[in-house]
Z-matrix of the N, CA and C atoms (Angstrom, degrees):
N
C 1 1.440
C 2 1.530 1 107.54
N 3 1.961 2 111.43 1 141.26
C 4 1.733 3 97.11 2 -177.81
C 5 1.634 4 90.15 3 -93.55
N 6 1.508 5 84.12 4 162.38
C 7 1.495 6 96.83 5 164.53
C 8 0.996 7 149.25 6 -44.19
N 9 1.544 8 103.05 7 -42.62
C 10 1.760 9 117.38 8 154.07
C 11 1.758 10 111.97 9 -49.34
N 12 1.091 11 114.69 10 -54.90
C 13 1.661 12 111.02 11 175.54
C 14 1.139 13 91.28 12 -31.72
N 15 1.457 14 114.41 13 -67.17
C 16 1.828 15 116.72 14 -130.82
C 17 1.101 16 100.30 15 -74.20
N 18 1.308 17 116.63 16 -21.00
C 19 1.363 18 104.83 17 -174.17
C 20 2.040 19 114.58 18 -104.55
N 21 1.272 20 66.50 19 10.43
C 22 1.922 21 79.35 20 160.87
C 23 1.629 22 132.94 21 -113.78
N 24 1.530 23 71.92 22 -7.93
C 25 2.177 24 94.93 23 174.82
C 26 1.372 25 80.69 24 -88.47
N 27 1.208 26 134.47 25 -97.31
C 28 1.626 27 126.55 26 162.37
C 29 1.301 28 123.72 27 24.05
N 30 0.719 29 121.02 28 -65.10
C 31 1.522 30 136.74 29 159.23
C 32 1.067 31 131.88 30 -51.50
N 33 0.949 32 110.49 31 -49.44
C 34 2.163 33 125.14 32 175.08
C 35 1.210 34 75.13 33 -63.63
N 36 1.365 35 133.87 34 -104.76
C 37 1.409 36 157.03 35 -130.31
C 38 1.707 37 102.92 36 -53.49
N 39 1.338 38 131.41 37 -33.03
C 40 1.412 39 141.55 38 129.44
C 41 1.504 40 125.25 39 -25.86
N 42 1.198 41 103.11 40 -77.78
C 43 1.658 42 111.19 41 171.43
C 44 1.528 43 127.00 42 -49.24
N 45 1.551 44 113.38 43 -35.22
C 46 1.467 45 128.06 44 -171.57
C 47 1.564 46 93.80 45 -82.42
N 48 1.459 47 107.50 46 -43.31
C 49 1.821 48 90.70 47 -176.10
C 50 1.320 49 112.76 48 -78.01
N 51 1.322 50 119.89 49 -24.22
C 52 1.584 51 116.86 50 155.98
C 53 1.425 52 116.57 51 -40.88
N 54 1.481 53 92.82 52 -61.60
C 55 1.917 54 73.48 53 -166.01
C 56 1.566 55 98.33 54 -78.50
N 57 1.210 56 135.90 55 -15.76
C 58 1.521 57 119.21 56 168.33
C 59 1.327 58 115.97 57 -39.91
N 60 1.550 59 113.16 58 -46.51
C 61 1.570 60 104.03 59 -164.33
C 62 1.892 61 110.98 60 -101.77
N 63 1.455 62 108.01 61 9.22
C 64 0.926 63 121.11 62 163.45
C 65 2.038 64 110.73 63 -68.59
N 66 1.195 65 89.28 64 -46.95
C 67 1.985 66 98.94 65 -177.10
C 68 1.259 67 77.91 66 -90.94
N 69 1.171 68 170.18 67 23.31
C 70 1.323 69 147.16 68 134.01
C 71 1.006 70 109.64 69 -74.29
N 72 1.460 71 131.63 70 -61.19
C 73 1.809 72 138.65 71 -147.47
C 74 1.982 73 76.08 72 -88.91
N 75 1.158 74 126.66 73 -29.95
C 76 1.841 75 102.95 74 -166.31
C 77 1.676 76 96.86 75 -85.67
N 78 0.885 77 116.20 76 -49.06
C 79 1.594 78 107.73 77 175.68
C 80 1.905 79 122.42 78 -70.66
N 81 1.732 80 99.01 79 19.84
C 82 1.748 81 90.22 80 178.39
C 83 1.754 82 67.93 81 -123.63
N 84 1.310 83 154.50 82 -25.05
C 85 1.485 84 152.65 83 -165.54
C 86 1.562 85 88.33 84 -82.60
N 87 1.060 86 128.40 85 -35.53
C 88 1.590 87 118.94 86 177.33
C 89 1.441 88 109.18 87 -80.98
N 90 1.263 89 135.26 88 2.07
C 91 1.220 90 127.45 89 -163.40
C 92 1.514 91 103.76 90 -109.49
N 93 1.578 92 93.40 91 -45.35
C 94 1.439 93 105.70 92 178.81
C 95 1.892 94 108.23 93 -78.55
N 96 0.828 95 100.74 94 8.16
C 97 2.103 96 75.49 95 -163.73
C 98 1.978 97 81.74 96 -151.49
N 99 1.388 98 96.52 97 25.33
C 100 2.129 99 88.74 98 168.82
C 101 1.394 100 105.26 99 -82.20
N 102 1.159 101 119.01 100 143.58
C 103 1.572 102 113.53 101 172.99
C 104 1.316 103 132.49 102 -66.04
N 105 1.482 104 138.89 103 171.54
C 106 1.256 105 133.97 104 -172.03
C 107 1.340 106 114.84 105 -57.50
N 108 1.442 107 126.34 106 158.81
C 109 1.439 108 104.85 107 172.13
C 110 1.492 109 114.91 108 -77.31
N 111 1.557 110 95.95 109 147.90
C 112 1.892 111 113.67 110 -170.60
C 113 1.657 112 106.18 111 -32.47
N 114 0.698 113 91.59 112 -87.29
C 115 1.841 114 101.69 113 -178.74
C 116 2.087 115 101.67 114 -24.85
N 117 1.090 116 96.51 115 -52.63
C 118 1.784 117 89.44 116 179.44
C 119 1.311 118 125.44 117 -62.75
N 120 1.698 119 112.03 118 -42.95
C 121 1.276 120 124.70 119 152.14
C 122 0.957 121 132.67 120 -49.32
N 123 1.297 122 150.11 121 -42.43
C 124 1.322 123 169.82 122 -165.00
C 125 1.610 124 114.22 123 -85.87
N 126 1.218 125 114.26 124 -44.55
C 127 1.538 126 119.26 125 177.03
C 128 1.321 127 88.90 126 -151.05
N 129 1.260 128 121.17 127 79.66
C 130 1.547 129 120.20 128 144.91
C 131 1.570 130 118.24 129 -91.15
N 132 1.626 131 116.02 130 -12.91
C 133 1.570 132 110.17 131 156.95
C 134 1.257 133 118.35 132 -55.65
N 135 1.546 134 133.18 133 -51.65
C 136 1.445 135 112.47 134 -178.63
C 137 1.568 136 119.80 135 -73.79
N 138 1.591 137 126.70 136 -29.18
C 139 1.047 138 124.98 137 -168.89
C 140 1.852 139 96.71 138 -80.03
N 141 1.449 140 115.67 139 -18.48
C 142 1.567 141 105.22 140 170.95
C 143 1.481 142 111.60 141 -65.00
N 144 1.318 143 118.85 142 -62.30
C 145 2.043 144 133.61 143 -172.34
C 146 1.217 145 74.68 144 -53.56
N 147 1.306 146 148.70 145 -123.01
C 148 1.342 147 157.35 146 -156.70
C 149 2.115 148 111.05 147 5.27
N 150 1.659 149 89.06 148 -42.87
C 151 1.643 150 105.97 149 -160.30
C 152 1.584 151 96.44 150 -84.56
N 153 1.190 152 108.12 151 -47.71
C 154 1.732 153 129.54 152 -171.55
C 155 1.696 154 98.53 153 -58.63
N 156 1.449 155 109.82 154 -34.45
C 157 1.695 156 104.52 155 -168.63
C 158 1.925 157 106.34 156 -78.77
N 159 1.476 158 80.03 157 -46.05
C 160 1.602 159 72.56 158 -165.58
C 161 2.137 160 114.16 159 -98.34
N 162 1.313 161 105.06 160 23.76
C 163 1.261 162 123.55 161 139.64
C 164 1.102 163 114.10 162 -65.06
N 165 1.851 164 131.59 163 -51.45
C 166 1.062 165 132.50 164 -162.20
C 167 1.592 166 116.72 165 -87.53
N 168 1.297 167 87.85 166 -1.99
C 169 1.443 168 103.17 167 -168.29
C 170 1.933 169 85.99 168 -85.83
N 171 1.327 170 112.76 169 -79.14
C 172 1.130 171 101.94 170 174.08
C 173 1.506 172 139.97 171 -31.81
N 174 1.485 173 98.51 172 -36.09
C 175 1.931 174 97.00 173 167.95
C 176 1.879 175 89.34 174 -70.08
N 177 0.670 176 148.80 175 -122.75
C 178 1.683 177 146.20 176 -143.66
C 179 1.266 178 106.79 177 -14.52
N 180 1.518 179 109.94 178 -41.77
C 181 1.775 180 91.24 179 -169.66
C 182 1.709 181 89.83 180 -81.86
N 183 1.157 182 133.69 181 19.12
C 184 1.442 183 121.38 182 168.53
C 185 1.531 184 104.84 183 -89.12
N 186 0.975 185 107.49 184 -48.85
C 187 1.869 186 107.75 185 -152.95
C 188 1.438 187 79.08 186 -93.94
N 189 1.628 188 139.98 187 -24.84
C 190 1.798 189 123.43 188 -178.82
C 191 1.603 190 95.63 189 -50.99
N 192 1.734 191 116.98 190 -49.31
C 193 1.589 192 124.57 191 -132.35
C 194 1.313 193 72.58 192 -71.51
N 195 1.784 194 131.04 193 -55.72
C 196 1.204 195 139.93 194 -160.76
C 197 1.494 196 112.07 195 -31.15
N 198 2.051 197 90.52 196 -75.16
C 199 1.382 198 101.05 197 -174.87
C 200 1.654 199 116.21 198 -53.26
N 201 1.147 200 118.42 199 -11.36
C 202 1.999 201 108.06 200 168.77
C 203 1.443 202 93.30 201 -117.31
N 204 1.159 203 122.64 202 44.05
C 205 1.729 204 113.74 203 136.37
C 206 1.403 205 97.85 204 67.00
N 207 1.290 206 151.62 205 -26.28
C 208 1.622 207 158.92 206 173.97
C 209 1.694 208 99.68 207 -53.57
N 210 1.630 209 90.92 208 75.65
C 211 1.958 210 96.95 209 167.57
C 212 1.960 211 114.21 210 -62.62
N 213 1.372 212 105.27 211 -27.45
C 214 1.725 213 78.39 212 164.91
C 215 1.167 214 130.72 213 -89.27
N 216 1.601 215 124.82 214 -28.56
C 217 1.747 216 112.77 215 164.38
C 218 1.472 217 106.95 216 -49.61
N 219 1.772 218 127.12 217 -44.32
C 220 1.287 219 132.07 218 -168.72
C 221 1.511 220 101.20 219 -53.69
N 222 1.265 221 127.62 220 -55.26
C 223 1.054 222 144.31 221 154.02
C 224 1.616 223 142.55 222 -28.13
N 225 0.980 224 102.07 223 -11.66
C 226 1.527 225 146.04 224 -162.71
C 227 1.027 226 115.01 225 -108.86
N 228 1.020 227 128.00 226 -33.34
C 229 1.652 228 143.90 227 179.73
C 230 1.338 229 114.20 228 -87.96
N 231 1.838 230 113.77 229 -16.35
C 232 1.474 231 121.62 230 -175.56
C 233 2.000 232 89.13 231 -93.52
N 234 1.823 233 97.79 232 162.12
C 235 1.655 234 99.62 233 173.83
C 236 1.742 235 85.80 234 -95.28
N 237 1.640 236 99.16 235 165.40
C 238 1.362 237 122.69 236 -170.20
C 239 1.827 238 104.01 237 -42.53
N 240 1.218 239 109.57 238 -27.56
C 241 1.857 240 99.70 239 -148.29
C 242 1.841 241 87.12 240 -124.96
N 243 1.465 242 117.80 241 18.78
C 244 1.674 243 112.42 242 -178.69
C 245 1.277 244 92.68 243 -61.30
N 246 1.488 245 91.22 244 158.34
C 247 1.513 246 110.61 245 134.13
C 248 1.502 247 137.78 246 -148.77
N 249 1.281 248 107.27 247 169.91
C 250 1.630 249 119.64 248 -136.32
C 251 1.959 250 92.76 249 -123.17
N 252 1.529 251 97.77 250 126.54
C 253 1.077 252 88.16 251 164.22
C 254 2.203 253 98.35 252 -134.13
N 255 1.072 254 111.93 253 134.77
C 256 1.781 255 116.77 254 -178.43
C 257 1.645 256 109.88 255 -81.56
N 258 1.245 257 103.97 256 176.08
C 259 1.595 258 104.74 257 165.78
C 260 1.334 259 115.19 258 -63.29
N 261 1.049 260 156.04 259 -3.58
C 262 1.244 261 129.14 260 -146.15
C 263 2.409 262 73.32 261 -144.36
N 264 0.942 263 137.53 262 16.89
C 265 1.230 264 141.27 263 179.78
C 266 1.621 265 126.06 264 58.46
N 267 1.494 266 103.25 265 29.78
C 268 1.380 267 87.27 266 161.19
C 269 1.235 268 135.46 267 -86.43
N 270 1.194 269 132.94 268 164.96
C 271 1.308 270 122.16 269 -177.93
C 272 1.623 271 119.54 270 -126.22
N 273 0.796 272 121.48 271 145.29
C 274 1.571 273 123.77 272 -166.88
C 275 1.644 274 91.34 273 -149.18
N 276 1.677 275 96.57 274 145.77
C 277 1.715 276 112.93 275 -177.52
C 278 1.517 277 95.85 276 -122.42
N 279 1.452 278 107.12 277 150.92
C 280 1.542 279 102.56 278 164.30
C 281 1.554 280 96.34 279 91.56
N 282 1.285 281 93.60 280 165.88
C 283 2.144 282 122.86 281 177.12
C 284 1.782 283 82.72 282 -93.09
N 285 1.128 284 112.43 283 -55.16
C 286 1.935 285 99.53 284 -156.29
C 287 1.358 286 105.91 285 -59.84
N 288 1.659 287 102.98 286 -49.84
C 289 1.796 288 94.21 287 -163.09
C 290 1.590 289 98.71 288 -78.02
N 291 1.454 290 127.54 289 -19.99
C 292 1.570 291 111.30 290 169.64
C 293 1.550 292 118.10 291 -53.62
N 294 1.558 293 114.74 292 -48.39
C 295 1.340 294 129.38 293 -164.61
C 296 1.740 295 90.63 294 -51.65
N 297 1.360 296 113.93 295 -48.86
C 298 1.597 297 124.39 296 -165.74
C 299 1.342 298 104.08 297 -78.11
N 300 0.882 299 138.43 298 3.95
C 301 1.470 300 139.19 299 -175.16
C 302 1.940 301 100.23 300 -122.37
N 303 1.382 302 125.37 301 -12.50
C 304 1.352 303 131.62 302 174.28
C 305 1.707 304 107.25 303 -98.46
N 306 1.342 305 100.48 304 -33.42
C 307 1.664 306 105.71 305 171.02
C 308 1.669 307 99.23 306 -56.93
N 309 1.562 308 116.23 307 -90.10
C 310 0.962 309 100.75 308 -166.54
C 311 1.574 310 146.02 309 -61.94
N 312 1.469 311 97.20 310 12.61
C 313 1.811 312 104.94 311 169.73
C 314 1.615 313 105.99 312 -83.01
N 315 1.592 314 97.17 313 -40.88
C 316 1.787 315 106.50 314 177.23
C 317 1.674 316 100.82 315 -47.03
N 318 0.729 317 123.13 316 -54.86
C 319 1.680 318 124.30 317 -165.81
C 320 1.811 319 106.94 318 -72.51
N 321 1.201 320 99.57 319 -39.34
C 322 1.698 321 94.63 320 169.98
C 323 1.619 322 128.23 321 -118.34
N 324 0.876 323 141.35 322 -86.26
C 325 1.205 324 123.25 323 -178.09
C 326 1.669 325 139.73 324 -86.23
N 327 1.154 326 93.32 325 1.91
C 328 1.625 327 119.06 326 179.76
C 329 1.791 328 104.45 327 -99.20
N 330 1.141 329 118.13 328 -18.34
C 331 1.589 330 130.46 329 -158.50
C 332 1.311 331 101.29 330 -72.17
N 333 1.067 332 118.20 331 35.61
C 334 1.722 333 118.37 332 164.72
C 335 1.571 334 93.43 333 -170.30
N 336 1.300 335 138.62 334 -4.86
C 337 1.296 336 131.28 335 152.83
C 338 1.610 337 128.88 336 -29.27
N 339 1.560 338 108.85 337 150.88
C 340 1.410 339 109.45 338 163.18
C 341 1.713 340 105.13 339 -140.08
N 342 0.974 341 108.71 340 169.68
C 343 1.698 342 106.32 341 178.76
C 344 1.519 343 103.92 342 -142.75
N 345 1.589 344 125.62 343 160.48
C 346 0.917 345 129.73 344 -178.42
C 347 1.672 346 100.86 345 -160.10
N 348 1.291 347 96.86 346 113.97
C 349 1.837 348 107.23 347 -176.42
C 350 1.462 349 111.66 348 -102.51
N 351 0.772 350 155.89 349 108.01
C 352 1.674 351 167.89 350 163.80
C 353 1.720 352 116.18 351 -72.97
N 354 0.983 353 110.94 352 112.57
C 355 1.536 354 108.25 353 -172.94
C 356 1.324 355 121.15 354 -80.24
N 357 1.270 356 142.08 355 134.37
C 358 1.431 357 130.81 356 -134.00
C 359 1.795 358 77.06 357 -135.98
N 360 0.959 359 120.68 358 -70.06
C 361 1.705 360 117.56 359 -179.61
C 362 1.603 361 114.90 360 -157.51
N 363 0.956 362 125.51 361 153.09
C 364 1.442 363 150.40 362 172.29
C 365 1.301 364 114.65 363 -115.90
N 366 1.502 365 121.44 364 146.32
C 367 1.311 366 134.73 365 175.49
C 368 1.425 367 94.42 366 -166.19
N 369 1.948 368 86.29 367 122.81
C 370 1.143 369 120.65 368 -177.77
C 371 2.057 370 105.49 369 -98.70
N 372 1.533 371 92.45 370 113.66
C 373 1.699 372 101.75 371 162.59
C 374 1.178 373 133.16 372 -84.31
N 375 1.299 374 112.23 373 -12.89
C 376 1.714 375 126.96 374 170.38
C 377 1.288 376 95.31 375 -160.86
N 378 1.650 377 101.32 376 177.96
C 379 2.014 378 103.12 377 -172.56
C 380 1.216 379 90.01 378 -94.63
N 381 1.684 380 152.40 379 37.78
C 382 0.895 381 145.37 380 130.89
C 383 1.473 382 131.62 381 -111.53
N 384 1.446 383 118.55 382 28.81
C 385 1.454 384 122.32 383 -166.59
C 386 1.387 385 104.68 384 175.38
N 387 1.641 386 116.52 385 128.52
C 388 1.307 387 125.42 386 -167.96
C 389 1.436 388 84.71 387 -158.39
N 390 1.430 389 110.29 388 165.05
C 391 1.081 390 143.86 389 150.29
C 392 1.428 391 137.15 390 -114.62
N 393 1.726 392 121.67 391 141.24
C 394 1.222 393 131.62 392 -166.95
C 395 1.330 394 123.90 393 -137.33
N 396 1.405 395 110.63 394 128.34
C 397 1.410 396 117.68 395 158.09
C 398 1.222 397 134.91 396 -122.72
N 399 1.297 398 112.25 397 144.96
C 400 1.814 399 122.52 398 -160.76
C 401 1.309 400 87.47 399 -159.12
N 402 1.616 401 86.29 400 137.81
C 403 1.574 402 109.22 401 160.99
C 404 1.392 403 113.01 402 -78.41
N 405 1.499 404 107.83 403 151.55
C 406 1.347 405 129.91 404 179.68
C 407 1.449 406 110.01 405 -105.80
N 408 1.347 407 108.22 406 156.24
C 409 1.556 408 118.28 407 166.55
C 410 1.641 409 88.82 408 -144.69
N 411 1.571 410 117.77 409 129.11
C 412 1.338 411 120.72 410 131.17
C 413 1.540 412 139.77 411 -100.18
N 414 1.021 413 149.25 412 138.56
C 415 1.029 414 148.31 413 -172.26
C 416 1.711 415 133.21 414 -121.53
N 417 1.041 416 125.07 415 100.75
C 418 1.699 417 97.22 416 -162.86
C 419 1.714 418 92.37 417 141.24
N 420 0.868 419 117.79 418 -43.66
C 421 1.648 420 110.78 419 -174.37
C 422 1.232 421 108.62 420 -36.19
N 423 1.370 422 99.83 421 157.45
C 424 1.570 423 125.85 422 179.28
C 425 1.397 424 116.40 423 -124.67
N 426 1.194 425 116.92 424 136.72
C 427 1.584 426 115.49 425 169.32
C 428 1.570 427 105.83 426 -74.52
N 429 1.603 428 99.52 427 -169.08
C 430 1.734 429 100.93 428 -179.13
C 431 1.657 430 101.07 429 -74.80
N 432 1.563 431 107.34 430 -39.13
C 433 1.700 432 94.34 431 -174.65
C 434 1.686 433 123.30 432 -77.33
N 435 1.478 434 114.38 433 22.16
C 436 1.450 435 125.04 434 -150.79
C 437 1.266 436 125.94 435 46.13
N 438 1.236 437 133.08 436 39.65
C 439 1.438 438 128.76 437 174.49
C 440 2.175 439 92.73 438 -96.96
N 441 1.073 440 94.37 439 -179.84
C 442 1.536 441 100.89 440 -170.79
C 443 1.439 442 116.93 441 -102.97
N 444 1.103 443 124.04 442 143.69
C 445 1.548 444 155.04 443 171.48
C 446 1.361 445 89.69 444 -55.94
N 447 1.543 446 121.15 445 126.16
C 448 1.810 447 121.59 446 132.44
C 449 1.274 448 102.98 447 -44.20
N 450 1.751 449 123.35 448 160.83
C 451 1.077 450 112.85 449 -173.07
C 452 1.894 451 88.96 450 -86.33
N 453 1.325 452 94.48 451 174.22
C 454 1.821 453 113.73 452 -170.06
C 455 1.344 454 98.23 453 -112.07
N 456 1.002 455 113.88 454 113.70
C 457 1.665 456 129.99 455 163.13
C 458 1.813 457 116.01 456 -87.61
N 459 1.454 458 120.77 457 123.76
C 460 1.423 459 97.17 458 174.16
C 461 2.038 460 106.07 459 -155.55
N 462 1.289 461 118.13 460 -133.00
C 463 1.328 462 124.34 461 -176.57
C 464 1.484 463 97.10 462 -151.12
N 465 1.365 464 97.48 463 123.94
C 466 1.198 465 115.30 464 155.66
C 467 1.852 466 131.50 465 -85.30
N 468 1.000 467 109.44 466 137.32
C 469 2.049 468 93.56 467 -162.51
C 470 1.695 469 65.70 468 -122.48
N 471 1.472 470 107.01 469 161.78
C 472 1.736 471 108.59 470 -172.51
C 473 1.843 472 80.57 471 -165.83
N 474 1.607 473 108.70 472 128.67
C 475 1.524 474 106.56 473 136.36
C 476 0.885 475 118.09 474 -110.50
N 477 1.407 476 125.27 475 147.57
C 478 1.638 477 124.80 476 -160.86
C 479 1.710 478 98.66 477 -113.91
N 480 1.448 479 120.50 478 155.03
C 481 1.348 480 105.00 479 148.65
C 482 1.439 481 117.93 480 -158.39
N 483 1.421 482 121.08 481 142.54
C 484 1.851 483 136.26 482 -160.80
C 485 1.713 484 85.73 483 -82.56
N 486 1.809 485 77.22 484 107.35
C 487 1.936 486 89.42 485 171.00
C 488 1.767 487 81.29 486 -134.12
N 489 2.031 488 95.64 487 154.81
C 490 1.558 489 86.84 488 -153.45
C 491 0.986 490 165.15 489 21.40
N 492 1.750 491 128.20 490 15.97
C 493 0.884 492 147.83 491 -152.13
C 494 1.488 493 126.74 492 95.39
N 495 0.814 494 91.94 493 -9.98
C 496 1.643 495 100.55 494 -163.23
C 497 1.865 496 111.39 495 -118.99
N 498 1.639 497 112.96 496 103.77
C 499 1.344 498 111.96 497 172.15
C 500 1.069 499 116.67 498 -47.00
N 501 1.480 500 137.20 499 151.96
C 502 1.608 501 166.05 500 -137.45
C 503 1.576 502 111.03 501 -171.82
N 504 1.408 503 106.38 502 152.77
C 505 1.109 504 125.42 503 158.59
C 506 1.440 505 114.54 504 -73.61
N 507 1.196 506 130.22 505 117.62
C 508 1.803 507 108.31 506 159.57
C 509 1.405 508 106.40 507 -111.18
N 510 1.236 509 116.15 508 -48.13
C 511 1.757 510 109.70 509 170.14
C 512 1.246 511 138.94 510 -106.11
N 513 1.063 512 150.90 511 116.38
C 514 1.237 513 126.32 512 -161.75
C 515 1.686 514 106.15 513 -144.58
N 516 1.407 515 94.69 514 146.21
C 517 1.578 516 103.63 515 -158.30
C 518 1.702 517 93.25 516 -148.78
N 519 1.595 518 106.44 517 109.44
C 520 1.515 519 106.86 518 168.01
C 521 1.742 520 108.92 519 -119.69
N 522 1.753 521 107.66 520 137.71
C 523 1.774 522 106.89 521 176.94
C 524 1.995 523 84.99 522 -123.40
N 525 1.554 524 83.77 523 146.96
C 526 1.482 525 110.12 524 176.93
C 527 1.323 526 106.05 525 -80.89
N 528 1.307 527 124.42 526 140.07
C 529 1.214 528 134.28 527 174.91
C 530 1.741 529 105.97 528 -72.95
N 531 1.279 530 130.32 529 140.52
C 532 1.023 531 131.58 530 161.19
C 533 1.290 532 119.62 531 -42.65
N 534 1.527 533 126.84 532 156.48
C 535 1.747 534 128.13 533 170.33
C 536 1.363 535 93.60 534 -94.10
N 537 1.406 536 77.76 535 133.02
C 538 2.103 537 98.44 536 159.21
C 539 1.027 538 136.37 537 -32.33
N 540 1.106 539 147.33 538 87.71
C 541 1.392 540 141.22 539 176.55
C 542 1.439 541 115.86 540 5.84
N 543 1.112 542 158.57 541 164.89
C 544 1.576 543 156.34 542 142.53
C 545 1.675 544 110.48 543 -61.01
N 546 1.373 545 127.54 544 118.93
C 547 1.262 546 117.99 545 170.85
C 548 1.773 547 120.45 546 -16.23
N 549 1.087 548 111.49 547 -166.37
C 550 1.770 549 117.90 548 171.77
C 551 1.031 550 74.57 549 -124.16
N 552 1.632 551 113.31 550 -178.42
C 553 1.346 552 141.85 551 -175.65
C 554 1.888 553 95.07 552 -139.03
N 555 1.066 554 108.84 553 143.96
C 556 1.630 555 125.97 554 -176.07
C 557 1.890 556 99.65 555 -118.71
């Protein structure tokens, strides 16, 4: 073969992988940077108020199921495969072993508890998945010898997600706020 060939086979074989990765890198730039779908774009104000209400609906029926101790409605509010992590870091996977992990706080140290979650903001990444945070207050705790809990102030971090219609828990991650310092004395 002369050189000129080769260096004109060279060339093709140059040029073709050029434009190969030309329709490569433009069809992965279309994948990444296509816009939302129409319908989400277009009226994502009503499908947000709509999303925002009955998110909020679900935080109340969380801390309601809470505040009466009823670990499966509480439970209920998580999707089948969430998971749950508390202040103090446990972790529980699943609706069953959460439900079983809300039973037995109901029976001991939570068993006169109440909770109250306040929604601080949401941000929605698709019309099926947002995330939330709200502060917590519990109130009611018990130590091991039954004397009482200060109440617990903390943050709730929440990803939510629209399975059948209906918002869910899928992750959930709460840290306790530190206690206050003790006054000074003068």
């Amino acid at each position: 073969m002369s050189i000129h060939r080769f260096a004109r086979a060279e060339a093709g074989t140059e040029g073709a992988m050029g434009t190969r990765r030309a329709i490569v890198t433009f069809a992965i730039a279309m994948i990444l940077f296509a816009p939302l779908p129409v319908s989400w774009a277009q009226d994502s104000s009503k499908t947000t108020d709509a999303d925002t209400a009955a998110i909020k609906q679900t935080f109340a029926d969380f801390y309601e199921s809470f505040s009466h101790h009823d670990a499966h409605a509480t439970a209920m509010t998580f999707a089948e495969d969430a998971d749950f992590t508390n202040m103090r870091g446990v972790h529980r996977h699943g609706r069953t072993d959460i439900e079983a992990w809300f039973a037995s706080l109901f029976k001991g140290n939570l068993k006169a508890s109440n909770r109250t979650d306040t929604v601080r903001s949401i941000r929605f990444f698709t019309p099926q998945m947002a995330t939330v945070d709200a502060d917590t207050v519990i109130t009611g705790t018990k130590t091991a010898d039954g004397s009482d809990v200060p109440p617990r102030k903390g943050l709730m971090i929440v990803t939510m997600t629209k399975q059948n219609g209906h918002w869910l828990i899928s992750v959930f991650h709460e840290a306790e706020f530190p206690a206050p310092p003790p006054a000074a004395t003068k």
